[in-house]
C-alpha positions as CSV (number, residue, x, y, z in Angstrom):
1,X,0.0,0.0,0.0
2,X,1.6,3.2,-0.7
3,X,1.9,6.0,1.7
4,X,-0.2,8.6,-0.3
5,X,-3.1,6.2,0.2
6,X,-5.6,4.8,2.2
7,X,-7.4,1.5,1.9
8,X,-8.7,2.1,-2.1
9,X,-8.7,5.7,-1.5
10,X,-5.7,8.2,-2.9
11,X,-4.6,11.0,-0.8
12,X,-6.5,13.6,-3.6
13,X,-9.9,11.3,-3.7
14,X,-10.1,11.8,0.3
15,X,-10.3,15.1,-0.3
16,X,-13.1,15.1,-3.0
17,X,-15.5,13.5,-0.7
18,X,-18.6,14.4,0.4
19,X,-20.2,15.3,3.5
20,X,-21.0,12.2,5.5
21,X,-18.8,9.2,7.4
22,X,-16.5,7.2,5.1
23,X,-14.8,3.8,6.1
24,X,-11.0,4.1,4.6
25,X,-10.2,0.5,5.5
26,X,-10.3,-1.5,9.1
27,X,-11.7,0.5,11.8
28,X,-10.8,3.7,10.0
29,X,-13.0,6.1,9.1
30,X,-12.8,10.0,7.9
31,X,-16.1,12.1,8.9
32,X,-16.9,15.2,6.0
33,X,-18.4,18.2,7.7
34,X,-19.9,21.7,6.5
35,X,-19.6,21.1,2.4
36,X,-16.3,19.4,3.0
37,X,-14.6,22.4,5.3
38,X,-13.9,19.6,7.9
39,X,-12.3,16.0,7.3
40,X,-11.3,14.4,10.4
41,X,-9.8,10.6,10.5
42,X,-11.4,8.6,13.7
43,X,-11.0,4.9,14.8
44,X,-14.4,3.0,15.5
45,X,-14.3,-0.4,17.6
46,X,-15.9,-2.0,19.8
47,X,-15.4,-1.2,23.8
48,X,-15.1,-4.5,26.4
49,X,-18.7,-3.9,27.2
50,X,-19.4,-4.3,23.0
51,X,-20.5,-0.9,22.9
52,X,-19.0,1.5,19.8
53,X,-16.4,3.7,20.4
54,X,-15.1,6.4,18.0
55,X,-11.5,8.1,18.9
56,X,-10.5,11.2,17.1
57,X,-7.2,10.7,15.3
58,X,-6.6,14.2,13.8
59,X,-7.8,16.2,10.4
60,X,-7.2,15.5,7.0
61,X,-6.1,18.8,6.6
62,X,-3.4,18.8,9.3
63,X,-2.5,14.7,10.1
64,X,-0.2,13.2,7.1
65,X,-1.2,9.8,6.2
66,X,1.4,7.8,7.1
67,X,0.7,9.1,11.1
68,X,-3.1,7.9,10.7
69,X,-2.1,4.5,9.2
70,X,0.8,3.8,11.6
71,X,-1.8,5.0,14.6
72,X,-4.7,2.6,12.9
73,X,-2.8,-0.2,12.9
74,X,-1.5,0.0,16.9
75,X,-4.6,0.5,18.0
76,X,-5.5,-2.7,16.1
77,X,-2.7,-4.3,17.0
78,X,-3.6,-3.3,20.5
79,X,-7.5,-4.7,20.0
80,X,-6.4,-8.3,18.9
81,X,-3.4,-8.8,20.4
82,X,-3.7,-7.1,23.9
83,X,-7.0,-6.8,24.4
84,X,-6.8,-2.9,25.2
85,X,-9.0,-0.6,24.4
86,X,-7.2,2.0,22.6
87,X,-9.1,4.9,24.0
88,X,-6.6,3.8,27.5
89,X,-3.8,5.3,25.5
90,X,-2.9,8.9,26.2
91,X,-4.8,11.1,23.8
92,X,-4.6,15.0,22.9
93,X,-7.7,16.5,25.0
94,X,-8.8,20.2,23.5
95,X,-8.7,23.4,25.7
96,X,-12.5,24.5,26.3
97,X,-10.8,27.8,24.9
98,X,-9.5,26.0,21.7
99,X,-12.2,23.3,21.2
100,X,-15.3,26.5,21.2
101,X,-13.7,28.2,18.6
102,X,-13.5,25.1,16.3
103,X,-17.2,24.3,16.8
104,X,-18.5,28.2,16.3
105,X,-16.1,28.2,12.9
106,X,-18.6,24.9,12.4
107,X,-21.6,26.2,13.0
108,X,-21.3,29.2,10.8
109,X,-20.7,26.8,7.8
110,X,-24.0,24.8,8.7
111,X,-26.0,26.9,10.2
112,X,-24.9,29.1,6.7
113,X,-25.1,32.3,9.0
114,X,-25.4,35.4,6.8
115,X,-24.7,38.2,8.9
116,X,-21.2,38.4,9.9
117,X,-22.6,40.0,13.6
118,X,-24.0,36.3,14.7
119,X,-19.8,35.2,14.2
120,X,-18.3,37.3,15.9
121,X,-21.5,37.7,18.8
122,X,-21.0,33.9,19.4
123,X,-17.3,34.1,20.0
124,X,-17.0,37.2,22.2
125,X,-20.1,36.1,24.1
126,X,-17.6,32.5,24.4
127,X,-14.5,34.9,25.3
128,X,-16.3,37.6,27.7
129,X,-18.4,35.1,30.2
130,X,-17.5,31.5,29.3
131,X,-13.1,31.3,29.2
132,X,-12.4,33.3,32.5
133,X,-14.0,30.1,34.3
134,X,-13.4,27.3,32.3
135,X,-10.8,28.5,29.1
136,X,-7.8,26.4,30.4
137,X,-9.9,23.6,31.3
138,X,-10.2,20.7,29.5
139,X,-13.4,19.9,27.6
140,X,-13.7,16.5,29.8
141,X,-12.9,18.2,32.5
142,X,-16.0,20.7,32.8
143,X,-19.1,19.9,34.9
144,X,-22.6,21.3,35.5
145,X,-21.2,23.4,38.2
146,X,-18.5,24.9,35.9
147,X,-21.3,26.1,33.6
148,X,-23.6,26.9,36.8
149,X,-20.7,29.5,37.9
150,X,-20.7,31.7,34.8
151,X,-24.8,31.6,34.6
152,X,-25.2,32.7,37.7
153,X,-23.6,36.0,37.8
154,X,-25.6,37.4,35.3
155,X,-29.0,34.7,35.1
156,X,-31.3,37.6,37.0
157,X,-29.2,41.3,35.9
158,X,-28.8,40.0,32.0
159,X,-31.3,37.2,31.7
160,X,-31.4,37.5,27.8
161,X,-27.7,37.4,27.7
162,X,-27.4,34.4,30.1
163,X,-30.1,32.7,28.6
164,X,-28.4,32.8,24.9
165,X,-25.3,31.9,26.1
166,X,-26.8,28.9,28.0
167,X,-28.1,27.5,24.5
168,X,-24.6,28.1,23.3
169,X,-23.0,26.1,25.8
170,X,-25.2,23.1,25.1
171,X,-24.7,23.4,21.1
172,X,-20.7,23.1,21.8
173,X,-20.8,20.6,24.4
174,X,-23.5,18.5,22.1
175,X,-20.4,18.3,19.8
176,X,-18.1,17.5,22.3
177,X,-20.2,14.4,23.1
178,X,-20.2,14.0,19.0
179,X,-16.5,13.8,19.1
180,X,-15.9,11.4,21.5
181,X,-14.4,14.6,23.8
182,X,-17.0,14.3,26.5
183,X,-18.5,11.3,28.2
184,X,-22.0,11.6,30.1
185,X,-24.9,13.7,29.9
186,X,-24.2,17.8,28.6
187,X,-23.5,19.7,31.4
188,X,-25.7,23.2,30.0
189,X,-28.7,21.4,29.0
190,X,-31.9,23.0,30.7
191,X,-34.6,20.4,31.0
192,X,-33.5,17.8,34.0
193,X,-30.6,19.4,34.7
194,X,-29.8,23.4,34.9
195,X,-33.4,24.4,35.7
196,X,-33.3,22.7,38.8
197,X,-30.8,25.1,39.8
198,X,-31.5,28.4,38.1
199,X,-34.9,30.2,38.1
200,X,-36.6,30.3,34.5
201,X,-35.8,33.2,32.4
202,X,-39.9,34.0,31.7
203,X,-40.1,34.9,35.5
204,X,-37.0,36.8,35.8
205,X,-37.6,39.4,33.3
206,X,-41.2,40.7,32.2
207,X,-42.2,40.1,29.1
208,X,-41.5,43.1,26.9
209,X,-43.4,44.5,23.4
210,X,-41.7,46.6,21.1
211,X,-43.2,50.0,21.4
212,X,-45.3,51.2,19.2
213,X,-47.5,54.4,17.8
214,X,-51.3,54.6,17.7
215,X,-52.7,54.7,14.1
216,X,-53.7,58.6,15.1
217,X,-50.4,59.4,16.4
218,X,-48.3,57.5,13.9
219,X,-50.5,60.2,11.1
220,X,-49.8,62.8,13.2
221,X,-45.7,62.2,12.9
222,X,-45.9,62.2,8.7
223,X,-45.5,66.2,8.5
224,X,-43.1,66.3,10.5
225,X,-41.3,63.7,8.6
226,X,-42.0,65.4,5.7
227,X,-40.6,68.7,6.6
228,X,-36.9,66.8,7.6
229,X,-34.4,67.3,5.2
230,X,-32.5,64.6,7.2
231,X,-31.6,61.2,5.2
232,X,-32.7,59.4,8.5
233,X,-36.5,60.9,8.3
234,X,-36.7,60.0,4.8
235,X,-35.5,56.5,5.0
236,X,-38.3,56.4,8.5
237,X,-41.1,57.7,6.4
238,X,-40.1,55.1,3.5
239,X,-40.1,51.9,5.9
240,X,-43.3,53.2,7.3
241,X,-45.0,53.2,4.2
242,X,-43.8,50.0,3.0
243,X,-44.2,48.1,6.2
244,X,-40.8,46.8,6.1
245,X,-37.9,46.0,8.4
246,X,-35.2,48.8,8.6
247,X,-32.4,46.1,7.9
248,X,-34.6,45.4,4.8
249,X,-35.1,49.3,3.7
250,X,-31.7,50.9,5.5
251,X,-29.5,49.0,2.9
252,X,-31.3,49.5,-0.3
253,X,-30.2,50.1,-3.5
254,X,-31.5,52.0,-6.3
255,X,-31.3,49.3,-9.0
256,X,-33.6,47.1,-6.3
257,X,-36.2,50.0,-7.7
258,X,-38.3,48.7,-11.2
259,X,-39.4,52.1,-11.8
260,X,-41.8,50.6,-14.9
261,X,-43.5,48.3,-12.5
262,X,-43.4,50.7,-9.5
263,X,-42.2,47.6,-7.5
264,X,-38.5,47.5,-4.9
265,X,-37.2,43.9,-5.2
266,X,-35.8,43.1,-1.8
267,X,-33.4,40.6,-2.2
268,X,-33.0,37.2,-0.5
269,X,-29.9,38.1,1.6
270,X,-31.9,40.5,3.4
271,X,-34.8,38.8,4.3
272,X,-35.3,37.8,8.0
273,X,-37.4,34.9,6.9
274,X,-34.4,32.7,5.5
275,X,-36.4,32.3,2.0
276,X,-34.0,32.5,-0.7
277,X,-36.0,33.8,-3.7
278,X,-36.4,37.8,-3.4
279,X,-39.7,39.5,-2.1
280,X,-41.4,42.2,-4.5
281,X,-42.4,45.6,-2.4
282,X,-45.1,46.9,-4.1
283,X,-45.0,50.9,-3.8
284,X,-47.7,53.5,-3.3
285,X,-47.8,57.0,-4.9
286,X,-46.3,58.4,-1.8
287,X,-43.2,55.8,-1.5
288,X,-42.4,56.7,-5.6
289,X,-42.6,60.4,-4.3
290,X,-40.2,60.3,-2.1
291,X,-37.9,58.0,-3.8
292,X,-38.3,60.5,-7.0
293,X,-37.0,63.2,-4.7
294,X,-34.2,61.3,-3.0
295,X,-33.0,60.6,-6.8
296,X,-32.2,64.1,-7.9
297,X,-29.1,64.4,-5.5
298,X,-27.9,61.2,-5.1
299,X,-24.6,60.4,-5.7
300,X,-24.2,56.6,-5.1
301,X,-25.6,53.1,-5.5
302,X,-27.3,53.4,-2.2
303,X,-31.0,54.8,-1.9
304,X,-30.6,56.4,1.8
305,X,-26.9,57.7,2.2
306,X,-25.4,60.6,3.8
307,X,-22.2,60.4,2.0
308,X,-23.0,58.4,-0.9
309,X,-20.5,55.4,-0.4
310,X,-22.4,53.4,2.0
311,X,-26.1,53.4,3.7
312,X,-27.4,54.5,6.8
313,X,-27.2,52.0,9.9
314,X,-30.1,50.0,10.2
315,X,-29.9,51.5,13.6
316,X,-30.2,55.1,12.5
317,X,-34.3,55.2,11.8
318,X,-34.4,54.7,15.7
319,X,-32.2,56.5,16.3
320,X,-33.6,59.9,15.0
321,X,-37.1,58.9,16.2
322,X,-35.7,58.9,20.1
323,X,-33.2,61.7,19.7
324,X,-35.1,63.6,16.9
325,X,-38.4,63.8,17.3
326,X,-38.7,62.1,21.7
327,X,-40.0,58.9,20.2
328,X,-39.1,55.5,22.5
329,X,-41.4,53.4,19.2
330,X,-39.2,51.0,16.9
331,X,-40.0,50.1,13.5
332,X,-40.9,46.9,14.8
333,X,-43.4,48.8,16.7
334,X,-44.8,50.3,13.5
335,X,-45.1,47.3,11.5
336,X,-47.3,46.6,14.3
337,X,-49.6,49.6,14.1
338,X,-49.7,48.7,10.2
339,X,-51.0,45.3,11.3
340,X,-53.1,47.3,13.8
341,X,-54.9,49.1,10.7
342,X,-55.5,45.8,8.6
343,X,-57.5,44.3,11.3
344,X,-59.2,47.6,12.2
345,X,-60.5,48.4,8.7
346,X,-61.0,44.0,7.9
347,X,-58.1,43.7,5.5
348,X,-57.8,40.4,4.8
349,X,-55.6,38.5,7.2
350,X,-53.5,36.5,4.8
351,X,-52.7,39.7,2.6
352,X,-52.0,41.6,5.7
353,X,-49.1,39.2,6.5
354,X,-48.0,39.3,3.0
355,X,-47.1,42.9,3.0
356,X,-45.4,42.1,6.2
357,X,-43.0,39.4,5.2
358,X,-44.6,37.1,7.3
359,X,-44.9,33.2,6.3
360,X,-48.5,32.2,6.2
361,X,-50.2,29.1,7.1
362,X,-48.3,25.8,8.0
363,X,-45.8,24.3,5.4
364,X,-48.8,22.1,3.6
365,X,-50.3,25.8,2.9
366,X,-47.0,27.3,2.1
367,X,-46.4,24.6,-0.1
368,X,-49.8,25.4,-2.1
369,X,-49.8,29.0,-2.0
370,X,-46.8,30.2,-4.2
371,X,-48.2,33.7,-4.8
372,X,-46.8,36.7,-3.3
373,X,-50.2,38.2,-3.7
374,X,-48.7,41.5,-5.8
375,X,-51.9,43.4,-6.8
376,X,-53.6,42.5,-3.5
377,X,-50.8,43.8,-1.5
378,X,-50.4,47.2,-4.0
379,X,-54.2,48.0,-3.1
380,X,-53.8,47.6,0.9
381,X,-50.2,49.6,0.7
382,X,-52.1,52.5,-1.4
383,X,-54.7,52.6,1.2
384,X,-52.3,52.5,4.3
385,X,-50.4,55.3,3.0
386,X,-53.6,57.1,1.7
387,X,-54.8,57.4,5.1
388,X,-51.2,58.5,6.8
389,X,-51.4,61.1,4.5
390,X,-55.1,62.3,5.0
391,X,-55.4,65.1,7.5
392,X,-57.7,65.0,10.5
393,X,-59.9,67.9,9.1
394,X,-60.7,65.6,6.1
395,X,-61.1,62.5,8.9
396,X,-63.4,64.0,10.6
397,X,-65.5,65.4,7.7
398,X,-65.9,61.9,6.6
399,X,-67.1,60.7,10.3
């Protein structure tokens, strides 16, 4: 057998596999993670009690060949000839501090997260709270009361914080377990274990809505919108109108705008609902208006810009509505008065959710229901904007 090969396998066909577990030749195996970002060799047998063990034996990437053979054939050797298991033998064991990094580099390729925040939130939340206690430790080494010790600092004063960082624990440790790295049930799982010993996060913090505007008062703020010059009160008035999230608006781009169709295509990367086809905005008279005006003295690709290289903050529209104008509402919260209005004036409920973003129905009536509902959605956005626009004088001569 040469040395650039394994079993039937050439060095250059291991790494053309595909994700999944691959048996190389006795007891060996290699393991293909995350669209082949991860090849890691491992030795499966059976334990004296006949149950299967799998011991890590290094990465494709990093391990050379010859090392995995030579170490596949001891512990075989070991298996038939001494009867030791070959898990007794002295193995490399991962620093917590090391080993969470690996499995967070993981998890971004899986979970396929698309905004670079999530990377770098998971991995400072890891470095701040979890490696002053239990960094240096090894991963076997870690118990329930390690985890309990950095919890509880912070379970009642942060409990949103805590309680994320809870579920984060769990996800590494469930891969430590995976690995063969930790023996024994997962020291930050919450059912039967932690929340015997730490209060549950619904009754430590109250329940919280995002703030929002009557319909009255949300009318009431359109002039003064209006009458800002700022790019800020612009963009506010635009995602009010359209009913959209400000990560969705705050980042657009003026070709997202079919001018012909009166329609902004919001593409998949920005859409909070993970679908990956883009989602047609239909736009009212108003929402054209202010784009029209916004046009004339643009200078870059980006619709709402102060310095025409790159777009507002999707922080900004809440920004100037608490600093600006005394406002604690969020967009979220105005989305909500938009829902608010459907139900109030018996907009149909589907429709409603539509212009929203929202999925509708289970997945049998997703399946079915491939419309986006366009036309529908154009009539109910013409109205919503129609009546921000209409003044009280003419509400109350209707009445």
């Amino acid at each position: 057998m040469s040395h650039a090969s394994i079993g039937k396998f050439k060095k250059r066909e291991i790494f053309e596999l595909t994700d999944g577990t691959h048996r190389l030749e006795k007891n060996l195996y290699i393991r293909v993670r995350a669209n082949g970002k991860y090849r890691n060799y491992f030795f499966r047998y059976l334990d004296q009690s006949g149950k299967v063990r799998d011991m890590a034996l290094g990465s494709a990437s990093k391990t050379p060949i010859i090392e995995v053979k030579q170490k596949a054939y001891f512990f075989r050797t070991l298996l038939s000839v001494a009867g030791q298991n070959p898990s007794d033998e002295p193995r490399k064991r991962p620093l917590f501090k090391d080993y969470s990094m690996q499995v967070i580099e993981l998890l971004a390729g899986v979970k396929l997260w698309k905004n670079p925040s999530q990377l770098s939130s998971w991995k400072s939340s890891i470095a701040n709270y979890c490696n002053p206690f239990i960094g240096e430790k090894f991963v076997d080494e870690i118990t329930k009361n390690d985890v309990l010790k950095i919890l509880h600092p912070i379970w009642i004063e942060k409990t949103m914080t805590a309680s994320r960082l809870r579920g984060r624990l769990e996800k590494i440790f469930s891969y430590a377990i995976h690995d063969g790295l930790y023996s024994g049930a997962n020291p930050a799982s919450w059912r039967g274990n932690l929340d015997m010993f730490l209060p549950s996060p619904r009754k430590c913090t109250e329940q919280k809505h995002f703030s929002s505007l009557s319909f009255s008062d949300l009318r009431a703020l359109i002039p003064k919108l209006m009458d800002s010059e700022a790019t800020a009160a612009k963009a506010l008035l635009f995602g009010v109108l359209t009913a959209t999230r400000s990560v969705e608006f705050t980042q657009a781009h003026w070709n997202e705008i079919s001018w012909k169709d009166q329609v902004w295509i919001c593409p998949a990367s920005r859409r909070k609902d993970g679908k990956l086809e883009p989602f047609r905005v239909p736009l009212s008279k108003q929402a054209c208006a202010i784009l029209i005006s916004l046009k004339k003295g643009s200078k870059g690709c980006f619709i709402f810009s102060v310095d025409g290289k790159s777009p507002i903050r999707r922080e900004t529209p809440r920004k100037f509505l608490r600093t600006s104008l005394g406002l604690s509402s969020t967009m979220h919260g105005m989305r909500s008065t938009f829902r608010d209005w459907c139900a109030e004036n018996n907009i149909d409920a589907t429709t409603a959710e539509k212009c929203l973003m929202h999925s509708t129905g289970n997945e049998t009536v997703s399946a079915y229901q491939r419309s986006d509902l366009l036309e529908q959605r154009r009539a109910i956005l013409q109205q919503w904007a129609d009546a921000l626009f209409e003044s009280e004088e003419t509400t109350e001569r209707k009445s």
